[in-house]
C-alpha positions in Angstrom: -5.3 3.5 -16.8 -2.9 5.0 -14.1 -1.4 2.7 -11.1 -0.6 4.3 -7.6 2.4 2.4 -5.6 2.4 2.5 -1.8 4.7 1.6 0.9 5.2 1.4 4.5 6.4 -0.4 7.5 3.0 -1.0 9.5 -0.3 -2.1 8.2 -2.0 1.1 9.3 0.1 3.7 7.4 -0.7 1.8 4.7 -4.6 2.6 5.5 -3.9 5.3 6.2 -2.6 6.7 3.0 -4.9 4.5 0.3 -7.2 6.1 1.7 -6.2 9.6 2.1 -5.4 9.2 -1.9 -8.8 7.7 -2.6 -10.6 10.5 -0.6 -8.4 13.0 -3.0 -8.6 11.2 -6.0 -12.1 10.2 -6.5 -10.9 8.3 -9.3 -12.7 4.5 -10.6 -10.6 1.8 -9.0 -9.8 -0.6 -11.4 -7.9 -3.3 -8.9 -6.0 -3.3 -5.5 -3.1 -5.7 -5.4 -1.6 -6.0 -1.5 1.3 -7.6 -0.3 3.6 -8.3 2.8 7.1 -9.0 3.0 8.9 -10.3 6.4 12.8 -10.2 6.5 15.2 -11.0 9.7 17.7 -9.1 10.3 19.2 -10.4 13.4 17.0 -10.4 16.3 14.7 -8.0 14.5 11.6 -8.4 11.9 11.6 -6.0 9.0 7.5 -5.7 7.6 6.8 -4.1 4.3 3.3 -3.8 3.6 3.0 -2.9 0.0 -0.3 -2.0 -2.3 -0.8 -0.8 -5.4 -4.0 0.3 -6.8 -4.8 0.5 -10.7 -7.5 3.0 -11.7 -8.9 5.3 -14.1 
């Protein structure tokens, strides 16, 4: 098993590239884990939107 670690700032880069890597891939996907993270930094919201896919 292999895992594939992705991260960007908006929720549809993230789309964007799982699925430009599954369309390359064409791999079995095991799993997908997602998460967000939200931090302040002043007036201002940081995002991280994070996956990471486990496959074969």
């Amino acid at each position: 098993m292999k895992v594939k670690l992705f991260d960007e700032s908006h929720e549809l880069d993230l789309e964007k590239s799982i699925n430009k890597f599954l369309s390359e891939k064409h791999t079995e996907v095991i799993d997908i884990k997602y998460q967000v993270a939200i931090e302040t930094f002043g007036e201002e919201q940081i995002y991280c939107f994070s996956a990471m896919i486990i496959y074969r």
